[in-house]
C-alpha positions as CSV (number, residue, x, y, z in Angstrom):
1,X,36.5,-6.0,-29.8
2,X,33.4,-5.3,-31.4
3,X,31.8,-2.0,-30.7
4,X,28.1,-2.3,-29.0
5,X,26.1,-0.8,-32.1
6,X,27.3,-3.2,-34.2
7,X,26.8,-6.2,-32.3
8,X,23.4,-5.1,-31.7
9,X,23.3,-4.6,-35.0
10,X,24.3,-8.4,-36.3
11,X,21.6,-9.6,-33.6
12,X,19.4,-7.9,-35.3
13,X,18.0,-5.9,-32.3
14,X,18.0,-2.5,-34.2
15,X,18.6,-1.1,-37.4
16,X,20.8,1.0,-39.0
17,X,18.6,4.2,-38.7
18,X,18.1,3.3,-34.8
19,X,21.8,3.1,-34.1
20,X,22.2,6.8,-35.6
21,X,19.7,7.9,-33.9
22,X,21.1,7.1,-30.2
23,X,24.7,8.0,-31.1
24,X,23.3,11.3,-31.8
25,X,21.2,11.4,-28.4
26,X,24.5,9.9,-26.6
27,X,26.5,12.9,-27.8
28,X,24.1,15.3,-26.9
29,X,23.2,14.1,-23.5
30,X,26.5,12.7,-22.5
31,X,24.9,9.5,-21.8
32,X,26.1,5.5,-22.4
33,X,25.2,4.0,-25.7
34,X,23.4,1.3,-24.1
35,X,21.7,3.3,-22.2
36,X,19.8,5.7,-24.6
37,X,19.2,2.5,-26.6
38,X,16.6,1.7,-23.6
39,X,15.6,4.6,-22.9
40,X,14.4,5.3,-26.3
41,X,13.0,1.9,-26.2
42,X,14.7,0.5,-29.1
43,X,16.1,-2.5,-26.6
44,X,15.2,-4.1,-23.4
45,X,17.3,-4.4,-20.5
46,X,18.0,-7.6,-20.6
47,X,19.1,-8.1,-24.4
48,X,21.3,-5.1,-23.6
49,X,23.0,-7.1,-20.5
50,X,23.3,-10.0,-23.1
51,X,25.6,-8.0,-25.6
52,X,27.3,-6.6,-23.0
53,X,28.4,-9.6,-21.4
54,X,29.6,-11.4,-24.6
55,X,31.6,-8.1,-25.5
56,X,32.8,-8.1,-22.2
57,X,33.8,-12.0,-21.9
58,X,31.6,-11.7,-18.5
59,X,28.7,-14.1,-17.3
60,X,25.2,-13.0,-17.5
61,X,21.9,-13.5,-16.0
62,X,18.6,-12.3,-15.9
63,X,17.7,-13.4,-13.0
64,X,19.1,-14.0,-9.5
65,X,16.7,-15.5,-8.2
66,X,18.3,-18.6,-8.3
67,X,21.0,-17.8,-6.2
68,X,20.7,-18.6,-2.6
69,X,23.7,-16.4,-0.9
70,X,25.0,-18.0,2.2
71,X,25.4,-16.0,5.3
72,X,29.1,-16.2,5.5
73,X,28.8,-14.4,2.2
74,X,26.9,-11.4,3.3
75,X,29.5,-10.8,6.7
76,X,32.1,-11.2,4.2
77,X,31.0,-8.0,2.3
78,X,30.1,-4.4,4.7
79,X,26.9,-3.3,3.5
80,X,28.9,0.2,2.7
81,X,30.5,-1.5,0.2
82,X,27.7,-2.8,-1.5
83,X,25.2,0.2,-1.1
84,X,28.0,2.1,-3.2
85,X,29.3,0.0,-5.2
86,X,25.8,-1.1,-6.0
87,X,26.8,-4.8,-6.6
88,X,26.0,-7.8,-5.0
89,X,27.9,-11.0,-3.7
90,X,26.6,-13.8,-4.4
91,X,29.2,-16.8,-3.7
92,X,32.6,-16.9,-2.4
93,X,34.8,-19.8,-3.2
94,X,38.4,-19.9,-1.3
95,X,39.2,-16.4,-2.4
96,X,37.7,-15.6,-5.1
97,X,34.6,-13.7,-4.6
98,X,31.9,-13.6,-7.5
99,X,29.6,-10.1,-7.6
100,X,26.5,-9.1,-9.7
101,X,27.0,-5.8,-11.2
102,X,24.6,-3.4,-13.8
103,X,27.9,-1.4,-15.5
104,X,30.3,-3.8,-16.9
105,X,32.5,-1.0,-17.4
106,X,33.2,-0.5,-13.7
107,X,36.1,-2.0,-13.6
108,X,37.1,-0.5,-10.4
109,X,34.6,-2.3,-8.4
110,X,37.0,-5.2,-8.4
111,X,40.0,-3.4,-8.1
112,X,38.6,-1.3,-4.8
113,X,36.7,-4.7,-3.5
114,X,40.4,-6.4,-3.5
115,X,42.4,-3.8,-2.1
116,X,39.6,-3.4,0.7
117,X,38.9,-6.8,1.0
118,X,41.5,-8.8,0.0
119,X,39.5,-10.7,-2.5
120,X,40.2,-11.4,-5.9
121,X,36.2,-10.2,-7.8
122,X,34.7,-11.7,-10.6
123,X,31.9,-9.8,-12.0
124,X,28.9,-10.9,-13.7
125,X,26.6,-8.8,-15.3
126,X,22.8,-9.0,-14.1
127,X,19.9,-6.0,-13.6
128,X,20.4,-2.9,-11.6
129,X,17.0,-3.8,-10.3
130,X,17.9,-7.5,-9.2
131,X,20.7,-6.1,-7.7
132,X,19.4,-3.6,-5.6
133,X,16.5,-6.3,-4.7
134,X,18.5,-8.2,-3.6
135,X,20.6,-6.3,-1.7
136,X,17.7,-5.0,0.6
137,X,16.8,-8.9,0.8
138,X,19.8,-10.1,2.8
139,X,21.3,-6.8,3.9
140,X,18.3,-5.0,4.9
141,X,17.0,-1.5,4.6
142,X,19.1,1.2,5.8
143,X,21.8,-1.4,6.5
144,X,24.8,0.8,5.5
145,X,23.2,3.9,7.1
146,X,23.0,2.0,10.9
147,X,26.9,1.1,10.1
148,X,27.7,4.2,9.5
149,X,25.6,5.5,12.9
150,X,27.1,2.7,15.0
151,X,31.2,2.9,13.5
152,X,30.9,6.8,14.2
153,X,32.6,8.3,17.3
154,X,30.4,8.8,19.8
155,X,27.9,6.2,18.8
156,X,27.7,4.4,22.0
157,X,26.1,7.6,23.4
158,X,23.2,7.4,20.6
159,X,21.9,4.1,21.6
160,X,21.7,5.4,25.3
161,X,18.0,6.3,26.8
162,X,19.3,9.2,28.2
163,X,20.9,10.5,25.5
164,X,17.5,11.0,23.9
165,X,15.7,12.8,26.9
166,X,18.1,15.0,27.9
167,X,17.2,18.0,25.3
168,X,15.2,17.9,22.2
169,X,17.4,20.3,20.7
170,X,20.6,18.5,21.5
171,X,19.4,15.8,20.0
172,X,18.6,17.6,16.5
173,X,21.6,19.5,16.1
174,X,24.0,16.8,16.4
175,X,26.1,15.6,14.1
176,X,25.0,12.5,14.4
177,X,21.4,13.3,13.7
178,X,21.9,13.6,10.3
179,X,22.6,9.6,9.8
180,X,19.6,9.3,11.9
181,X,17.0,11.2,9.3
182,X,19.1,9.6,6.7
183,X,18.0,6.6,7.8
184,X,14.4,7.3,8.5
185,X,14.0,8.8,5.6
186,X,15.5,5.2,3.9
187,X,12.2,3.6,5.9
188,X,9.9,6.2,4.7
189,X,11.1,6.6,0.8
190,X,11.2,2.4,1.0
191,X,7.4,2.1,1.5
192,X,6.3,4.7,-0.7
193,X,8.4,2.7,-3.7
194,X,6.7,-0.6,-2.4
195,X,3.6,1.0,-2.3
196,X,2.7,0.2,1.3
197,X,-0.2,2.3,2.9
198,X,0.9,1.4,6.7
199,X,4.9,0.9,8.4
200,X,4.5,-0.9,11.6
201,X,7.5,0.1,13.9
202,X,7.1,-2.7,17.2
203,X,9.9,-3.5,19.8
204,X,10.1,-6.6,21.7
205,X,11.9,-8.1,24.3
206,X,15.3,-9.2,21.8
207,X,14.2,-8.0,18.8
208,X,12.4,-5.0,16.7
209,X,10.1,-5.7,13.7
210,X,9.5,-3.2,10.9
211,X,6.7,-4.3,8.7
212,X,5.0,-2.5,5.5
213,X,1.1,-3.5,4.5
214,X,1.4,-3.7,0.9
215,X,-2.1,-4.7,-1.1
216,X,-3.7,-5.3,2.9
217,X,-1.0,-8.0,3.6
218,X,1.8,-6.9,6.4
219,X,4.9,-7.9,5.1
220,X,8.4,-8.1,7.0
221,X,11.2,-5.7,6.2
222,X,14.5,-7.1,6.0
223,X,16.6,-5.3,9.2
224,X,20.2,-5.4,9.9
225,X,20.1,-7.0,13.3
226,X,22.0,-3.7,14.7
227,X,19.3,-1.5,14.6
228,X,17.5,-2.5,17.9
229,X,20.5,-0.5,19.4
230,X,19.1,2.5,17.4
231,X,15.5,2.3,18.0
232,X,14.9,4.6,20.3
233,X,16.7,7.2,18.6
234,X,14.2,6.5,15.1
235,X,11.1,7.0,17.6
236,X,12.3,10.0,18.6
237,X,13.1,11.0,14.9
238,X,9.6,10.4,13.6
239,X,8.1,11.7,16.8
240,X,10.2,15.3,15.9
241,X,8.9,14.5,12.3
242,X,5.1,14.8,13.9
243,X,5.8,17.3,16.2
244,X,4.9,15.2,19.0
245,X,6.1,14.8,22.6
246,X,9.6,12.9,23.0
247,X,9.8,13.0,26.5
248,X,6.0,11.3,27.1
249,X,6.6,7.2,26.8
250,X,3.6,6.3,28.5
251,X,0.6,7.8,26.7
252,X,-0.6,7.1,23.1
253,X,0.1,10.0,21.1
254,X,-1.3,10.9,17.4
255,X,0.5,13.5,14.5
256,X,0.8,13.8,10.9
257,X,3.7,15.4,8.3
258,X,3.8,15.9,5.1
259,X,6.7,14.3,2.9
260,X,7.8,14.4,-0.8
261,X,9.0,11.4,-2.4
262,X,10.2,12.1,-6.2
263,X,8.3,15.2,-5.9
264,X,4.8,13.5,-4.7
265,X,4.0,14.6,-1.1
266,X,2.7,12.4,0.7
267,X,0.9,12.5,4.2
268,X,1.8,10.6,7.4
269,X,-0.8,10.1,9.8
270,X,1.4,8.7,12.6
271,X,0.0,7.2,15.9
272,X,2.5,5.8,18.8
273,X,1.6,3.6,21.9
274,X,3.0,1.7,24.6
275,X,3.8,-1.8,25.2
276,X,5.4,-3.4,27.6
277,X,8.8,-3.4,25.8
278,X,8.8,0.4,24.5
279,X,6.9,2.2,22.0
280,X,5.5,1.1,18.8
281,X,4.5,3.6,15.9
282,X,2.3,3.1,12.7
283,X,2.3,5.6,10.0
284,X,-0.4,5.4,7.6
285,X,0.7,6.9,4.3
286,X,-1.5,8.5,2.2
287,X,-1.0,10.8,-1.1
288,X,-2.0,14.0,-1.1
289,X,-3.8,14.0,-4.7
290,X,-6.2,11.4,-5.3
291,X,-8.6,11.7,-8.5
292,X,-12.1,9.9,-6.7
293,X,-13.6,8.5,-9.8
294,X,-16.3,5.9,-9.5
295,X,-15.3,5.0,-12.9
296,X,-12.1,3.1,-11.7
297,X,-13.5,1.2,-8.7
298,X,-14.8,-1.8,-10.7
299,X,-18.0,-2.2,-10.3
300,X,-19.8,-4.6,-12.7
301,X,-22.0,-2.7,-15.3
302,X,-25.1,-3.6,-13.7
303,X,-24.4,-2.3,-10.1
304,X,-22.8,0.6,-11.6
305,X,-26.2,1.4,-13.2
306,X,-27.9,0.6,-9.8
307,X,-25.3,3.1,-7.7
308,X,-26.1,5.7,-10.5
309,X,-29.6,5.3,-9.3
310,X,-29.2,5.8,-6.3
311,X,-26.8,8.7,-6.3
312,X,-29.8,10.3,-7.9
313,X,-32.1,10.1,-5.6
314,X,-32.9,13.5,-3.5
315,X,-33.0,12.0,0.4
316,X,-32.5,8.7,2.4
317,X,-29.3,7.6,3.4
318,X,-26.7,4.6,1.7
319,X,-24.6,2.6,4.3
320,X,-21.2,1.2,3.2
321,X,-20.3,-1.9,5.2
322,X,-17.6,-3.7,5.7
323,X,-14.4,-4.3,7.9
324,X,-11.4,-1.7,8.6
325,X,-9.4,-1.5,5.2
326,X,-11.9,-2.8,3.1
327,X,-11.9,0.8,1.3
328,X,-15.4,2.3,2.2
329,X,-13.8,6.2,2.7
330,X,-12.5,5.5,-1.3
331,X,-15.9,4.7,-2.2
332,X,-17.3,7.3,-0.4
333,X,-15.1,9.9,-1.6
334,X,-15.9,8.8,-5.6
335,X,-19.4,9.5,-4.8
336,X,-19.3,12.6,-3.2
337,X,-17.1,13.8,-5.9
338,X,-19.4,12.5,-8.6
339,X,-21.8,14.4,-6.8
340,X,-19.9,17.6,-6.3
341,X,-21.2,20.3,-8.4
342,X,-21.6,24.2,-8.1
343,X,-25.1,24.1,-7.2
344,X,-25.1,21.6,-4.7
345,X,-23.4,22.3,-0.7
346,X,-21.8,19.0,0.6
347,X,-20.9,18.7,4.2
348,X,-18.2,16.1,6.0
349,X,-18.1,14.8,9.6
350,X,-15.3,12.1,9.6
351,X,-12.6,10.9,12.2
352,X,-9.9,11.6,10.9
353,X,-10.3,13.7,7.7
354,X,-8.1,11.2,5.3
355,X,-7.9,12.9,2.1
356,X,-9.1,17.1,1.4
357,X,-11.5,17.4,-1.1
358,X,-11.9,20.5,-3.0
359,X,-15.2,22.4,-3.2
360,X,-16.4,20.4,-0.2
361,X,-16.7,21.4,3.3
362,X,-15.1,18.5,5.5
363,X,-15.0,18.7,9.4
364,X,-12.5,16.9,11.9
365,X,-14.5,15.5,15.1
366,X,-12.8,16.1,18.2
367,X,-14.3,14.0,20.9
368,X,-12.1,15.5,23.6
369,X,-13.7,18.7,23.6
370,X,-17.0,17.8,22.9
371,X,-16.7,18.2,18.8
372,X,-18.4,14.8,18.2
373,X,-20.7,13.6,15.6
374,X,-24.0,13.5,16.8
375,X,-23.0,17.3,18.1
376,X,-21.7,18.3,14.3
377,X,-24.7,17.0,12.9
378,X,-26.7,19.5,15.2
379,X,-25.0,22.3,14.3
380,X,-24.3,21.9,10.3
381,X,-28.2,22.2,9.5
382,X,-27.8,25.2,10.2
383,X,-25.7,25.6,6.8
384,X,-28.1,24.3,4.7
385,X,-26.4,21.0,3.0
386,X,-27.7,18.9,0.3
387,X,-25.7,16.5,0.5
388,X,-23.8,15.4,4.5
389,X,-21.4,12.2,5.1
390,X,-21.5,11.3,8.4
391,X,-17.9,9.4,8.7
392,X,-19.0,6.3,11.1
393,X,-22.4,5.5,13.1
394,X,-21.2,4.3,15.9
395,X,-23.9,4.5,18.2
396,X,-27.4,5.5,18.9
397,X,-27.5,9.4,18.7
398,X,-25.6,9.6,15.6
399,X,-27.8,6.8,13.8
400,X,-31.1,8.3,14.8
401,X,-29.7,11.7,14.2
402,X,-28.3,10.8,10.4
403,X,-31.9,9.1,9.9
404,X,-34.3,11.8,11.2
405,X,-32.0,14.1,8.9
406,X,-32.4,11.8,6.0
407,X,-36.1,12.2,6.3
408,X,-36.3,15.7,6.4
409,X,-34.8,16.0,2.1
410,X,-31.0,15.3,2.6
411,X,-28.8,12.6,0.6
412,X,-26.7,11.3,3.6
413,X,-23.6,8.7,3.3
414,X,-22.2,6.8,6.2
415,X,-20.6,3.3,7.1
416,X,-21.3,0.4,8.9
417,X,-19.0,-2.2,10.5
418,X,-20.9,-5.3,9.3
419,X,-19.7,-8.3,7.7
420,X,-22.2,-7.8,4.6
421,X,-24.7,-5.7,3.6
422,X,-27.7,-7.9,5.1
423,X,-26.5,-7.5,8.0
424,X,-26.8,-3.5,7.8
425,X,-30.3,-3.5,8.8
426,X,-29.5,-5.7,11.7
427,X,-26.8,-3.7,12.9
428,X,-29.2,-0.6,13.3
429,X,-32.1,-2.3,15.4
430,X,-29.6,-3.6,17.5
431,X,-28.3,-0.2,17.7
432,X,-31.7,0.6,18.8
433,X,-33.4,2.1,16.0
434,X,-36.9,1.6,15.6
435,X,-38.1,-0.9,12.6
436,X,-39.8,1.4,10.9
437,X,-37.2,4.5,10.8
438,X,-34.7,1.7,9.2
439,X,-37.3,0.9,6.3
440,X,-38.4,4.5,5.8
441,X,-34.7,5.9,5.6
442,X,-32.1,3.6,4.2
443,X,-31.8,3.4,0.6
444,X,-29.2,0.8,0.1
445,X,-26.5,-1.4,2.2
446,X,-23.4,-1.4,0.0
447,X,-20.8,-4.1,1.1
448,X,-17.5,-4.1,-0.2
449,X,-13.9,-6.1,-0.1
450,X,-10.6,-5.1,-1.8
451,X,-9.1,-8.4,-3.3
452,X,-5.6,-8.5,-4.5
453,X,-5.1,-8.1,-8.4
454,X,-2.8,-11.0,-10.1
455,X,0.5,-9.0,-11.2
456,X,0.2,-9.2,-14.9
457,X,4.0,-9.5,-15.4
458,X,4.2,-12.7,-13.6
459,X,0.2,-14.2,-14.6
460,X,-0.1,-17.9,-15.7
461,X,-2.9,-20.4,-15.9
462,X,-3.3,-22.7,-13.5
463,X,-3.3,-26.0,-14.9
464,X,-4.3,-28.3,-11.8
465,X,-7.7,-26.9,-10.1
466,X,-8.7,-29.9,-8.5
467,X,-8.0,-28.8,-5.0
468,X,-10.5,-25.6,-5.4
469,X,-14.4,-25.4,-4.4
470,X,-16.4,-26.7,-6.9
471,X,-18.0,-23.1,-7.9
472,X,-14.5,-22.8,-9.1
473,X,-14.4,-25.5,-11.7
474,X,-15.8,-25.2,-14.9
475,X,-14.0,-21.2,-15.4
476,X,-10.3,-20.5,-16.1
477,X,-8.2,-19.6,-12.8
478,X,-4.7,-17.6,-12.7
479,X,-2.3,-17.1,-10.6
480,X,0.7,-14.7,-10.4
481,X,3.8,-16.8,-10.4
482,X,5.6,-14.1,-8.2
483,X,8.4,-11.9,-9.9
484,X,10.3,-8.7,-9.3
485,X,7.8,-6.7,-10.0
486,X,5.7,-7.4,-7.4
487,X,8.1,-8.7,-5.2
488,X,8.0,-12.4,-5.5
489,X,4.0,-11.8,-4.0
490,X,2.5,-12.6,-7.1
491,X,0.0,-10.1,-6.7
492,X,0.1,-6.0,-7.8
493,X,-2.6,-3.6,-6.3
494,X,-5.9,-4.5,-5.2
495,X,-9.6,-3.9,-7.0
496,X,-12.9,-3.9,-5.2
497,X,-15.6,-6.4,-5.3
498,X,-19.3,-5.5,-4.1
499,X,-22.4,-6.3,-3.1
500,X,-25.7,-3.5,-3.2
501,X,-28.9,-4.2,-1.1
502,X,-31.4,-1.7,-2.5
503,X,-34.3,-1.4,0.2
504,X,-37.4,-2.2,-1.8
505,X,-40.5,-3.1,-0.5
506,X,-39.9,-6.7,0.2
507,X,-37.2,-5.8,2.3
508,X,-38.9,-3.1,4.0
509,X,-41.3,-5.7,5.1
510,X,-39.1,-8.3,6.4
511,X,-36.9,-4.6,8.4
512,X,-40.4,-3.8,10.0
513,X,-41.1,-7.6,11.2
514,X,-37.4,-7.8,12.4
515,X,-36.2,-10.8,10.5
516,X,-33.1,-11.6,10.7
517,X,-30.0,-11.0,8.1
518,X,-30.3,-14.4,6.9
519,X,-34.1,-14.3,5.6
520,X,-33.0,-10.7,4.5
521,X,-30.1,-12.2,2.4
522,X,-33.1,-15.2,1.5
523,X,-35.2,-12.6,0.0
524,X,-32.9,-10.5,-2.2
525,X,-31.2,-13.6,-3.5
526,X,-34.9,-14.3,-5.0
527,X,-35.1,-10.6,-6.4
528,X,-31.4,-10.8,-8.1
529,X,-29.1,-9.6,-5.2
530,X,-25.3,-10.6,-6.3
531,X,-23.5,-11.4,-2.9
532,X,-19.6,-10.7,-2.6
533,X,-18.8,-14.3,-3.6
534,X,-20.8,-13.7,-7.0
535,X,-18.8,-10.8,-7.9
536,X,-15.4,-12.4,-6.7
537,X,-16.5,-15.7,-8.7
538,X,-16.8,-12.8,-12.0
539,X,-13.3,-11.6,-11.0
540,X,-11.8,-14.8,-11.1
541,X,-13.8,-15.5,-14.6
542,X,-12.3,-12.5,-15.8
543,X,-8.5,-13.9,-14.8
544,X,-8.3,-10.6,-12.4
545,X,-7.8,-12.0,-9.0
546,X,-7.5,-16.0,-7.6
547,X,-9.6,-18.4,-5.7
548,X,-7.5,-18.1,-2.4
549,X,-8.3,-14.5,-3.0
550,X,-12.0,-14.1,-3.2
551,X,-12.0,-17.5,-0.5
552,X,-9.6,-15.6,2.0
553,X,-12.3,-12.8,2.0
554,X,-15.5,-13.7,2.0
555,X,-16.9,-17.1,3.9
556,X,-18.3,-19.2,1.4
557,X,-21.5,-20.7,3.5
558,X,-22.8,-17.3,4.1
559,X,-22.4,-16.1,0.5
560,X,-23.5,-19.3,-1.2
């Protein structure tokens, strides 16, 4: 049988001086041939699969995605097994049971999958990526951790309510507890590797749902069925993890922990309620260091040069709109570190504080003590800011508050919850601010969406674009064909699209006369305002995001 280098080698994958090269790196790290090959990026994955297999006399593939495994499959092989063996089942025919493996020189997998089993294995060789893929596909997350929970003595007790209540401490001293973080920590390590920002934990009347919001879409997690039996018991794990009350089921409760995750902590703002079925938790996940740079938000060159502008000015305030999750905090956290310098005193009031911020004073509100932020506004004058970002207006006092401090020589940043930014103005009078406080204090309404990026791995033209709006026609449109990558989704990560409403004089006119958002968004059109559909129809130009994209997020009669 021919040796690995030397096929490689004949296929003319590497050289000579390559080959020596990796011996010498396997012999020093103790590492596979194969494997320092990649590593050193002499071959790809795949091609090394290839060689393998025909040295081997085993099947290949580079995908398995066109597998479809039937169910009878999947009871026919514990998760345990798979989860260690890290292979995959993908068809059983009479007895013979075929399985995707990564290490063709595991031979034992076969042997210990027989003698277990009773099968008789054939391997075949695919990605260790694939594989894993798609073992969290059909067996779900954590499946061989909630067999292990439910096969171990005294499991029956676990799944029992008052098992839980009885004593906190009981609970996380026992033996069994330590299957139980095992497995929430599976949940938790899961989402950070999909890159999810929320895990929605909901229980209803036959079922429990766990789903991660990757890119702003919530997503379904593949479950074993058995863990509605252990439900209660992860609750009570993450409410530990929190340090929150696990006796209390019928009042929302709110707590945070810190986590590492390949060395990258990450924080967990964690918030339970109840429902008529039991308690459902959402953990928001967010990293710990975040460089703010306005640099990487994407904002076309020209509204760049118009936010630069308007950073510089020494008073008034700027309003971000825009719904929950459209990414106004991010944004305001690039320009307040832009802005961050040692001669300038910058002052916070959010709800909650999301990410710290060095060099920067940021304040927690506590409404249920009277810490709110009309009250920290009073008080931080005091303190002599520059520079103040007033997390939310949400009602009167605050606005009037932020604006009669605006007017007094402070830059002030806040948000809105409007649908655009010509509706910022709006929003205020019906607030109940007077006409005239609006035109003499605002200097812009920024409005922002995040739209999904096409994942560049998977990204193709789209040949047929008869069935998109006609602004869409005459410019090239992508599309991500879905991969494993990004997950089959066809999108990976998400990029911001604006809109900025500077408040010149035209516009101060038509705040003062009360005209409505409409003859606001009239007027700036005729001055050069770009709406959010103008900069999503540039995104799309520049093959960044789709159609359905920039169409699912803004409404096309109101931007048009």
């Amino acid at each position: 049988m021919a040796k690995i280098g030397e096929l490689l080698i004949q296929r003319g994958m590497i050289n000579e001086g390559q080959l020596a090269r990796a011996v010498e790196e396997s012999r020093r790290s103790g590492e596979i041939l194969g494997r320092v090959m990649v590593r050193m990026g002499f071959i790809e994955q795949g091609q090394l699969l290839s060689v393998l297999a025909e040295q081997m006399g085993l099947a290949c593939y580079a995908s398995l995605k066109d597998f479809d495994v039937p169910v009878g499959v999947i009871k026919s092989v514990p998760a345990k097994f798979v989860w260690h063996y890290r292979c995959m089942p993908l068809k059983l025919e009479g007895k013979t049971l075929t399985v995707a493996v990564s290490d063709p020189l595991a031979v034992w997998v076969a042997e210990d999958l027989k003698l277990h089993l009773g099968f008789d294995v054939e391997r075949v060789l695919a990605p260790e990526e694939e594989i894993l893929s798609y073992i969290r596909r059909y067996y779900g997350i954590g499946a061989e951790t909630v067999e292990e929970i439910l096969a171990s003595p005294g499991s029956s007790e676990l799944t029992r309510q008052e098992k839980i209540d009885i004593n906190i401490d009981d609970f996380s001293a026992s033996d069994q507890d330590a299957s139980v973080i095992k497995l929430v920590n599976q949940l938790l390590v899961e989402a950070v590797k999909a890159r999810a920002t929320d895990i929605h934990l909901e229980t209803f009347r036959e079922r429990v749902s766990i789903r991660y919001r990757i890119d702003g879409i919530l997503y379904d997690m593949q479950l074993p069925g058995q863990i509605k039996h252990l439900y209660q018991v992860v609750i009570s794990r993450i409410k530990i993890l929190a340090n929150l009350n696990v006796v209390e089921k019928r009042l929302p409760q709110d707590g945070r922990a810190i986590i590492k995750v390949e060395d990258k902590p990450f924080d967990l703002r964690i918030s339970v309620i109840p429902s008529i079925n039991g308690e459902n938790i959402v953990i928001r996940i967010l990293p710990m260091h975040l460089l703010f740079s306005l640099d990487d938000l994407g904002f076309e060159p020209a509204d760049f040069k118009l936010l630069l502008g308007l950073l510089e000015r020494p008073h008034g305030i700027i309003f971000l709109t825009g719904p929950t999750g459209s990414g106004k905090t991010t944004t305001l956290y690039a320009c307040l570190s832009r802005l961050n310098k040692q001669a300038v005193k910058i002052i916070t009031i959010e709800d909650p504080v999301e990410y710290e911020l060095g060099g920067i004073m940021q304040i927690q509100v506590k409404p249920d003590i009277g810490l709110t932020f009309a009250n920290c506004l009073r008080s931080i004058l005091r303190h002599d800011p520059d520079i103040m970002m007033v997390g939310e207006v949400r009602d009167l006092e605050t606005a009037e508050l932020s604006i009669r401090t605006s007017l007094t020589g402070h830059l002030i940043f806040s948000t809105l919850h409007t649908n655009d930014a010509a509706s910022g103005a709006a929003r205020l009078l019906d607030i109940g601010i007077e006409p005239y406080l609006v035109a003499s204090s605002v200097n812009a309404f920024i409005s922002q969406r995040l739209v999904r990026v096409i994942c560049p791995a998977c990204k193709e033209l789209v040949k047929n674009t008869e069935f998109l709006p006609k602004i869409f026609k005459d410019i090239p449109v992508y599309h991500g064909v879905g991969c494993e990558k990004c997950q089959f989704i066809g999108y990976r990560g998400r990029s911001a699209i604006y809109e900025i409403l500077p408040i010149g004089d035209e516009i101060k006119e038509l705040i003062i006369r009360k005209a409505s958002a409409a003859d606001i968004r009239r007027q700036a059109r005729t001055l050069g305002f770009k709406t959010l559909m103008d900069a999503g129809i540039e995104r799309v130009r520049a093959g960044v995001t789709t159609p359905q994209e920039i169409l699912r997020l803004t409404e096309l009669g109101v931007e048009g």
